[in-house]
C-alpha positions in Angstrom: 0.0 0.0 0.0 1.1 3.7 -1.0 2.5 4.7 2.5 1.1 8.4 1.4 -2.4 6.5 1.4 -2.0 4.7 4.4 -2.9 7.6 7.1 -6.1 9.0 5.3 -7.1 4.8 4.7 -6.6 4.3 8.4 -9.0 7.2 9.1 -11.4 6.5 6.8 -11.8 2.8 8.7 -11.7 4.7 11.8 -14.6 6.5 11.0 -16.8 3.6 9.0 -15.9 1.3 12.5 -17.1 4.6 14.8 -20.4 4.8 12.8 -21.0 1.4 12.8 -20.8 1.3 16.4 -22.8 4.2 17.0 -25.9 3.1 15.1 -25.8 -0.2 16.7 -25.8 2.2 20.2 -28.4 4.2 19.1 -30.6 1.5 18.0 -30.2 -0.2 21.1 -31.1 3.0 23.3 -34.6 3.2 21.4 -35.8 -0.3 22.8 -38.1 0.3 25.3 -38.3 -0.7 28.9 -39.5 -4.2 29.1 -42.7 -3.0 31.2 -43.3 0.2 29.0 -43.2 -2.7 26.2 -46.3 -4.7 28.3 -48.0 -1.8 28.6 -48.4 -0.2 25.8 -48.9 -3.3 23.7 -51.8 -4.2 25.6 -53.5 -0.5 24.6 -54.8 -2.1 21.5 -56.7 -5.2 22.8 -60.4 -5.0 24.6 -59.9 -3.6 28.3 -61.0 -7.3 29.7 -58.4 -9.0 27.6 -55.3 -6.9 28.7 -53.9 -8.7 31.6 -54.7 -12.3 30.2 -52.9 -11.3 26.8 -49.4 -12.6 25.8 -47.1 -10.4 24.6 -44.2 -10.0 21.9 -41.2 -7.8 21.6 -37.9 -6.8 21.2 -34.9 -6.8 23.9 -32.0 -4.8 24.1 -30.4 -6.0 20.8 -33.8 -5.6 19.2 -34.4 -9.3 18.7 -38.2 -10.2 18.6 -38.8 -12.2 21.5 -42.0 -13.2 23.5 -42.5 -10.8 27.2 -44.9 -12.5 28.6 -46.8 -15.6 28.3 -50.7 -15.3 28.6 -53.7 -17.0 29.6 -56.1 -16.1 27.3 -57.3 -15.8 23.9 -55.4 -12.2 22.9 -51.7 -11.7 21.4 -50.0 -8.1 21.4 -47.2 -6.6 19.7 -45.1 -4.3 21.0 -43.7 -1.0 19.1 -41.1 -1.6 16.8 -38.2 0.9 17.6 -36.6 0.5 14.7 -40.3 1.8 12.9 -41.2 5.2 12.4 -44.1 6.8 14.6 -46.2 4.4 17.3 -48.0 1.5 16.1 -48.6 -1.8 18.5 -51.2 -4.0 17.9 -53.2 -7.4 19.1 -55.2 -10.3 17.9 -56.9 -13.4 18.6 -54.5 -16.3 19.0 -56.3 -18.3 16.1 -54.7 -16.0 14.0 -51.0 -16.9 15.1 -50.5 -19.1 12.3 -50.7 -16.9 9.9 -48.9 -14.1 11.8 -46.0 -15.9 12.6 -45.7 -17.5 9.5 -45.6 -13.8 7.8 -42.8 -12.5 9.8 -41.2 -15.4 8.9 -40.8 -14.9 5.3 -40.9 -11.1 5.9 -37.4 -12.2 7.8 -36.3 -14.3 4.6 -36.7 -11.0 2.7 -39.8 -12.0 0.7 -41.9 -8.7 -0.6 -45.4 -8.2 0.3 -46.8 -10.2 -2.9 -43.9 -13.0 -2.5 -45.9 -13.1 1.3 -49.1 -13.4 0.1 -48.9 -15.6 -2.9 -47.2 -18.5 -0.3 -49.6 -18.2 2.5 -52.7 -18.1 -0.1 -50.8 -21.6 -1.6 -50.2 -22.9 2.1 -53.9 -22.2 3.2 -55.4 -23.8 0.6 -53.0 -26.9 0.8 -53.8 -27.1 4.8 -51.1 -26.5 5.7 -51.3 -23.1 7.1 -54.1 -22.8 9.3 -56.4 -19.5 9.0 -59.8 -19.0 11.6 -63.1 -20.8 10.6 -65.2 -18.3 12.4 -63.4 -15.5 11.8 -61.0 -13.4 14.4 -60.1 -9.8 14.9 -56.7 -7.9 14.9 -56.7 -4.1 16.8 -54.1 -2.0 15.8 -53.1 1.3 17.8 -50.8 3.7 16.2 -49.9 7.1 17.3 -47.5 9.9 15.5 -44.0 10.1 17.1 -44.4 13.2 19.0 -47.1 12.4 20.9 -45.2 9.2 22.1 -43.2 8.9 25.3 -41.1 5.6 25.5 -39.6 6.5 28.6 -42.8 6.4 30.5 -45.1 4.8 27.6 -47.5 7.9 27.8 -49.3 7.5 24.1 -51.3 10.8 23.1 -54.0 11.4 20.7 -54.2 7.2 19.8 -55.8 5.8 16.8 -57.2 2.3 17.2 -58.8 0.5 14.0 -60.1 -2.9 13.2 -59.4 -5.8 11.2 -61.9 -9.0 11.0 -60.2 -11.8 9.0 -63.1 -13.6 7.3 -60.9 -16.4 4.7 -62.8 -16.5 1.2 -65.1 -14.0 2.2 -66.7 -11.7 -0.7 -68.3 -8.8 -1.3 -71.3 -11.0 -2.2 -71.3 -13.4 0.6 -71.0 -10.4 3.2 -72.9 -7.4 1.4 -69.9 -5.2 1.9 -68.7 -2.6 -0.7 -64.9 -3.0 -1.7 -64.1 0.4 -0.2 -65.7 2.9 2.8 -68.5 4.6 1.0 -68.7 7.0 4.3 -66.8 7.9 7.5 -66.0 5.0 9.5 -68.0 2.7 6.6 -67.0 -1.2 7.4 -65.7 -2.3 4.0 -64.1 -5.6 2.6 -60.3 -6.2 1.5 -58.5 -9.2 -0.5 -62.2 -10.4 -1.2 -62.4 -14.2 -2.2 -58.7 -14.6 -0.7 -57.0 -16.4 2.5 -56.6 -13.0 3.5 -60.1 -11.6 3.1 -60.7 -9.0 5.8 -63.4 -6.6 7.2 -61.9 -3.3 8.0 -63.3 -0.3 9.7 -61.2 2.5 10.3 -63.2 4.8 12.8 -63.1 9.0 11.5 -60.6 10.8 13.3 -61.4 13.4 15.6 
């Protein structure tokens, strides 16, 4: 190596290694308290389902790990630090299945579509499993500046709904394909695995 090069190569490593290492740092400061996690996760489920719910999310290296086992039929999800904004959410455990099974390929790298098009294929194979009856997923989201991770204070919270109905259509539930009016249930993915119900309340 040019020995003229070698100072100004030295620093540039010195630098590359010092931002590598301070974005691990700062990534690592965002993760939330373990209890702030709990708590605010639970926002989004039905008030009577909050202490019996389990709860996912992420420890100090931001790995995706399970908080707290529950005991009853609600599963939350706690803020992602490395996301933009507030969002945590919770659903009925017979939709675990096909949650899990989406951050799974999400973690392979597969794009929404890629997603999709394999847990259509494994649901109609059997062997993904989606509700029979139908379940419900709350979501709660918040903008960043009205959200506190210190003390998990959430301001000015949005909650919507989701009702997974699998194969569900326009025709067989009398839905229109988009929200006519404020607040208007409406159906998404229609005749799919991943048919939905969603109604997105007006905000104030």
């Amino acid at each position: 190596m040019n020995n003229d090069l070698f100072p100004s190569f030295v620093f540039r490593v010195f630098i590359a290694l010092f931002t590598v290492f301070g974005v691990h740092s700062a990534c690592a400061q965002t993760v939330q308290d373990r209890a702030v996690q709990i708590k605010t996760a639970v926002m989004a489920a039905p008030e009577g389902t909050r202490e019996g719910a389990k709860v996912y999310g992420y420890d100090a290296n931001g790995k995706f790990v399970t908080l707290r086992n529950g005991s009853n039929e609600m599963i939350c999800i706690a803020d992602d630090p490395s996301a933009n904004g507030f969002s945590v959410s919770c659903y009925h455990r017979d939709l675990e299945p096909f949650m899990a099974r989406g951050r799974e390929l999400k973690d392979q790298g597969k794009s929404f579509k890629e997603i999709f098009d394999i847990r259509e294929e494994e649901v109609k194979s059997g062997k993904l499993k989606m509700p029979k009856d139908g379940a419900t997923l709350y979501v709660l989201t918040a903008s960043a500046e009205d959200f506190d991770p210190a003390s998990g204070e959430v301001k000015n919270p949005y909650l919507r709904y989701v009702v997974y109905i699998p194969w569900a259509t326009q025709e067989s539930t009398g839905l229109p394909l988009s929200p006519e009016s404020p607040g208007m249930p409406w159906i998404m993915d229609p005749g799919t695995h991943r048919a939905h119900i969603m109604i997105n309340p007006p905000k104030n």
